[in-house]
N, C-alpha and C positions, 0 to 999 in steps of 0.2 A: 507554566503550561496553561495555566485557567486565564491567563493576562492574554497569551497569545489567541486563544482561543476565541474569548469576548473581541481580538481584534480583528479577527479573523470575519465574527458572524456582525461586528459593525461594518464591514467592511461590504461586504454581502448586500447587508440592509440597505448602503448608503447606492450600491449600485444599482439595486433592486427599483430603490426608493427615483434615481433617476432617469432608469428607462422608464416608467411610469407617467413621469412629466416632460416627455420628448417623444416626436414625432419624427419621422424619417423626412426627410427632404423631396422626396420622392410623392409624397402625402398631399403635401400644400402645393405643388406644382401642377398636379391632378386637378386642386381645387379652384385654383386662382385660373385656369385657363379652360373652366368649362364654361361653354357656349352659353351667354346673353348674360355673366358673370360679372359684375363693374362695383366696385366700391367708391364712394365719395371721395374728394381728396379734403377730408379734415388733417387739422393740425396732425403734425406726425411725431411719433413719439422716439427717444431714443432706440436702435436699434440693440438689442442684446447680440453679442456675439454667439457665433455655432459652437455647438460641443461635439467631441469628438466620441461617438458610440463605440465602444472598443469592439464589441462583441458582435456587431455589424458590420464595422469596418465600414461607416461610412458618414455623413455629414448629416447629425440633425440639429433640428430648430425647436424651443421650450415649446412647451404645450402652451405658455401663455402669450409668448407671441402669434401663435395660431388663430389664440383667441383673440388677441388684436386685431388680425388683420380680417378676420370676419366681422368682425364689430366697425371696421372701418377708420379706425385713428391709426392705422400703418397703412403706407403706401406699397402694394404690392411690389411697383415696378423697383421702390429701391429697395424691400426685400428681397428683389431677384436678381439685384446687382452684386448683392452679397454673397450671394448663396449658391447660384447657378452659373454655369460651364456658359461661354461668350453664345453658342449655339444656341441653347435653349432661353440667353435675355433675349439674345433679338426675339426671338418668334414672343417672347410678352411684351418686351416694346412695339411689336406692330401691332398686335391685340390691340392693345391699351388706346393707339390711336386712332383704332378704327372707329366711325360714328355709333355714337352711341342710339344704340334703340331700346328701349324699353321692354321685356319682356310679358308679353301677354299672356294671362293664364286663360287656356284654352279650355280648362275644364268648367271653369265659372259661365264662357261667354258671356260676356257684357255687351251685347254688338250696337252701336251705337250709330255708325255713320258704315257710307260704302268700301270705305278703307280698311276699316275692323274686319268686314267680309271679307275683302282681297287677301288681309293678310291673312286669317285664320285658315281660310281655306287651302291656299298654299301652303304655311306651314304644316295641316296636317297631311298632305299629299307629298312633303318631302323636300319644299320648297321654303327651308328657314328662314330666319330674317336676313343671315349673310347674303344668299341667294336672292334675294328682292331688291339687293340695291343697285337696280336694273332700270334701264326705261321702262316708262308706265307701260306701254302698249304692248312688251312682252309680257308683262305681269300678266295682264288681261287675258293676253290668248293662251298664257297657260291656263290660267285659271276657266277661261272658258273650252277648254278640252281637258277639263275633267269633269264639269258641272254643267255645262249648254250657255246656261242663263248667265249674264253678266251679275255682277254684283250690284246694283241696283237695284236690278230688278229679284233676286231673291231676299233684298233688304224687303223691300215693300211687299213681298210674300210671306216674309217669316212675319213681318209686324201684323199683318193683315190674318194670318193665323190666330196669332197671339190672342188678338184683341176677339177674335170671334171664336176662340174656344167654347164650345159648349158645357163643358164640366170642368170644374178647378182641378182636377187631378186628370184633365188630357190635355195637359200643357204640352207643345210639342218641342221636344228638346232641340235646339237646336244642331248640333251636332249630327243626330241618327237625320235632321232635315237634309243637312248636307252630302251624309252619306245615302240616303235614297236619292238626292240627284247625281252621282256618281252612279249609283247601280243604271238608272234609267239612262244615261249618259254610255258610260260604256260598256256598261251589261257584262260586269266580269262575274265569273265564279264564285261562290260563294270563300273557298279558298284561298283567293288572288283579294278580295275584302278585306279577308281575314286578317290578311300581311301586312296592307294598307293601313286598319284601321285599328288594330292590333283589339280586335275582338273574335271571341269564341262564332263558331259558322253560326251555332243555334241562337245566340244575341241577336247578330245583324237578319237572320232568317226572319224572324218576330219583329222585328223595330222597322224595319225595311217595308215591311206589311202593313203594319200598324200605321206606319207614315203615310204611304202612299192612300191607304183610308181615311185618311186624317187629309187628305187633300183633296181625295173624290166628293166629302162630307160637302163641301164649296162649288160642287158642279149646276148644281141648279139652279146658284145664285148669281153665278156671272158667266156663264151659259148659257143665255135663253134665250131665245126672238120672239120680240114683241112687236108687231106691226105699227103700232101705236106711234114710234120712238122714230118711225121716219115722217116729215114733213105730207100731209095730206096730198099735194101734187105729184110727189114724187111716185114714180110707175115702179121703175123697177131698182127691186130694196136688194136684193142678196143673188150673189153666186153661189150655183149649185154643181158639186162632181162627188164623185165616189174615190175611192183610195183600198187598195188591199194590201194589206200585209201579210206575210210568211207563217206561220205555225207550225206546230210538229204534227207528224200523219198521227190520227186516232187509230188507238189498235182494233178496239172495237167497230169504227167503222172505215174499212181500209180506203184508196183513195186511189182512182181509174180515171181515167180520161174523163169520163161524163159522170164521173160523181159527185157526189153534194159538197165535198169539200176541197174539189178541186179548181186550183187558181192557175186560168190562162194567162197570166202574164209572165209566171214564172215557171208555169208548169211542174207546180209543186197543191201540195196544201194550202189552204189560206182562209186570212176571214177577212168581208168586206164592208165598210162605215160609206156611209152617205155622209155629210160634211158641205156648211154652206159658209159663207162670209157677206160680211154686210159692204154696202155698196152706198158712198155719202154719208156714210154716219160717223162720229168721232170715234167709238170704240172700232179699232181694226180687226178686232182676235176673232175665233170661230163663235157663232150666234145658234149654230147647228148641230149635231153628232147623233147619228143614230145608228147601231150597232153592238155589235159583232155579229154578223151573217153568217155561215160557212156560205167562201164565194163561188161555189157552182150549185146553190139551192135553187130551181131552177125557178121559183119563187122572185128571187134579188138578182139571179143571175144579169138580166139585163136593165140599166141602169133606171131606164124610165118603167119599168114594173118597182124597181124600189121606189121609185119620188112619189107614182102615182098611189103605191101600195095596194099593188094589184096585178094580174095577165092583162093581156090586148084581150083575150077571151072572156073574161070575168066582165060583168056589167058594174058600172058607175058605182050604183046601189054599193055593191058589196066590196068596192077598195076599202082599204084600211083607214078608218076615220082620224088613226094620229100619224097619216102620212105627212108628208112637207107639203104635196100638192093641197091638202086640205087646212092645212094650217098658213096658207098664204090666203089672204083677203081676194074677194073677187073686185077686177081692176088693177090689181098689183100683180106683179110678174117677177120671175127668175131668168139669170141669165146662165148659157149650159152651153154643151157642146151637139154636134148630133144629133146626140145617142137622146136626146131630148126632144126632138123634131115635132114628137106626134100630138105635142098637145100646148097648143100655140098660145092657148086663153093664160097660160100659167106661166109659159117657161117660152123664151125667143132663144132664137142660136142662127148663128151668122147664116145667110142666104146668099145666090149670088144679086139679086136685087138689090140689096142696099149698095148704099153710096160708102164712099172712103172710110167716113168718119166714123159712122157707125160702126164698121167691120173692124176700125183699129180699135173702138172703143169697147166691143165684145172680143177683141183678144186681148186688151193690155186686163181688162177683167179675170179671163179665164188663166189668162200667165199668172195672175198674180193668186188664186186661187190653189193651182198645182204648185207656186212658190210655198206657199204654207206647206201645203199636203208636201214637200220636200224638208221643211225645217222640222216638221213631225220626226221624218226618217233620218234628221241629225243625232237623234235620241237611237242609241244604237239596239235596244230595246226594240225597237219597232224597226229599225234597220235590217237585221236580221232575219233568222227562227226564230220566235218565241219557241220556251223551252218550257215554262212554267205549266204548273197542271196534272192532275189524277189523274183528270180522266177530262171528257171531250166537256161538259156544262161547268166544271173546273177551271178549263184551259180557259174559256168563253169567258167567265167571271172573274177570272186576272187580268185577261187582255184588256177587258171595257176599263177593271180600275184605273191600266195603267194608260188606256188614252185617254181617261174622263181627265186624269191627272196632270198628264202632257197638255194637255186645253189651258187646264186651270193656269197652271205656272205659266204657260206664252200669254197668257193674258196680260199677265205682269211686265212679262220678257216686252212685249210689244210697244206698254205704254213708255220705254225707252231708246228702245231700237225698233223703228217701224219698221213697217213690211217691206219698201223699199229701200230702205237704209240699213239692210243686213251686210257683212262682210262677204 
């Protein structure tokens, strides 16, 4: 009785003892076929044969061939010739000879060249490395309908952050970099990020902010117009026009046909920036920006009281000494549409007097000024409502960050894809 017994509970032990060191088949076929997966083909070791799990009723492999073929001296594919139904070799014989690419760890970012940008940026929008072994040119234009800016040009932005951090501990991550030009790009919900980015709403709410401050911090360093920086001969330096965008009605102060924050273009609410561009100079990007106005103050309302920074009613004396009219040198000029007409010493705009060449040479100007003032509104941020804001000096203090912002980065964007050489 006590003999059967002891052979009973060896018997126990010894089965115990080998579901322990065996894995189901089902285990390692999970492993060996997850995405960016590839072992070396080192020498390969004798195969152990399958045992047969009674109590599963199904086909497993030791625990230490497992460990083999993680460690890389077993050859997956002739593990799977062993082991697996003719169905599921093939699908690891095509694996196996698909190109190999290297898996990137997205969390580190090491971003090194323009390529490291294409790929991380896709892969985190959904586009893995299977999915990129595409023509280049699709890559691109996906990637630039989720982010505006080519990859180039946010290489040379994130470096140019990097290096001009002001505090060792506001390094700007690159990642939450990428996902603020997503936000500014397609201006999704904080929810539809969420999915995206697989972060909490109140993460990307803070980082998204923080960033986009972390870019405005660089507005007055490559921003600026300096009269200086055009050739003494040269008359006229910079195109000038205005630009309005959309907002949400302030509750506090509601919005009527002739109210302070009503925009005739769209007949909505709105706020409106003055915006010049340089004319002959190497740098193409905006030189100008001043705003956010609400666009029916009857103040800005019409475009040459904002240049001159002042009414037709108001005397000389009392315009605004940091207007743009006051900030061009006397003998230097702007070129404008109109709506500019009345003050000839600063600003020209087509007449019927001039000859040919003039009038095409003061529209391929003004075309190319309203070209910008349209690649701004690619930014679907500023395409739309703005939505952001407490309250009405709130709304105002988002808006400017985020067109100080939009400046900064086309600065970058530009020095790759000029003004005329856009898609």
């Amino acid at each position: 009785m006590s003999q059967s017994s002891s052979s009973s509970s060896s018997s126990r032990g010894s089965s115990s003892s080998s579901n322990s060191n065996t894995i189901t088949t089902t285990t390692v076929t999970t492993t060996t076929k997850k995405r960016g997966f590839r072992l070396p083909n080192f020498a390969l070791l004798p195969l152990p044969k399958t045992k047969k799990n009674k109590k599963q009723g199904s086909d497993s492999v030791p625990i230490e061939t497992v460990r083999k073929l993680l460690m890389g001296t077993i050859d997956p594919v002739d593990l799977a010739r062993q082991i697996l139904p003719p169905k599921d070799l093939a699908a690891v014989v095509r694996y196996s000879s698909a190109p190999y690419r290297p898996k990137l760890d997205l969390r580190s970012h090491n971003i090194i060249t323009a390529e490291d940008v294409l790929f991380v940026g896709l892969t985190y929008v959904g586009f893995d490395g299977s999915r990129q072994d595409i023509r280049d040119e699709m890559n691109r234009e996906r990637f630039c309908s989720f982010f505006k800016l080519c990859p180039e040009g946010i290489l040379d932005a994130y470096r140019y952050f990097s290096e001009h951090s002001e505090e060792e501990g506001d390094i700007m991550e690159f990642r939450f970099f990428l996902i603020a030009l997503n936000f500014l790009k397609l201006y999704d919900t904080e929810h539809v990020l969420s999915g995206r980015w697989r972060l909490d709403e109140e993460t990307l709410r803070k980082q998204i902010w923080k960033t986009l401050w972390q870019i405005q911090r660089h507005f007055p360093t490559l921003i600026y117009f300096d009269p200086s920086e055009w050739d003494a001969a040269q008359v006229h330096l910079i195109t000038v026009d205005t630009v309005n965008y959309n907002v949400n009605e302030q509750r506090s102060d509601p919005v009527g046909k002739f109210e302070r924050w009503y925009n005739h273009k769209s007949n909505s609410a709105g706020v409106k920036y003055e915006m010049a561009l340089p004319l002959c100079l190497e740098r193409q990007t905006c030189v100008w920006s001043r705003g956010p106005f609400p666009a029916g103050d009857p103040a800005v309302a019409h475009d040459g009281c904002l240049f001159r920074g002042g009414t037709v009613k108001q005397k000389k004396s009392e315009w605004d000494p940091e207007s743009l009219y006051n900030a061009i040198p006397d003998g230097r000029k702007a070129i404008g549409d109109s709506l500019y007409g009345g003050m000839p010493e600063k600003c020209t705009v087509a007449k019927k007097g001039h000859n040919k060449v003039t009038r095409d040479l003061i529209k391929r100007a003004k075309a190319r000024e309203e070209r910008y003032h349209g690649h701004t509104k690619e930014f679907h941020v500023l395409q739309g409502r703005f939505r952001h804001g407490s309250s009405a000096d709130d709304a105002l203090l988002k808006h400017k960050t985020v067109v100080d912002s939009i400046h900064v980065l086309m600065h970058f964007e530009l020095e790759h894809r000029p003004m005329f050489d856009f898609p």
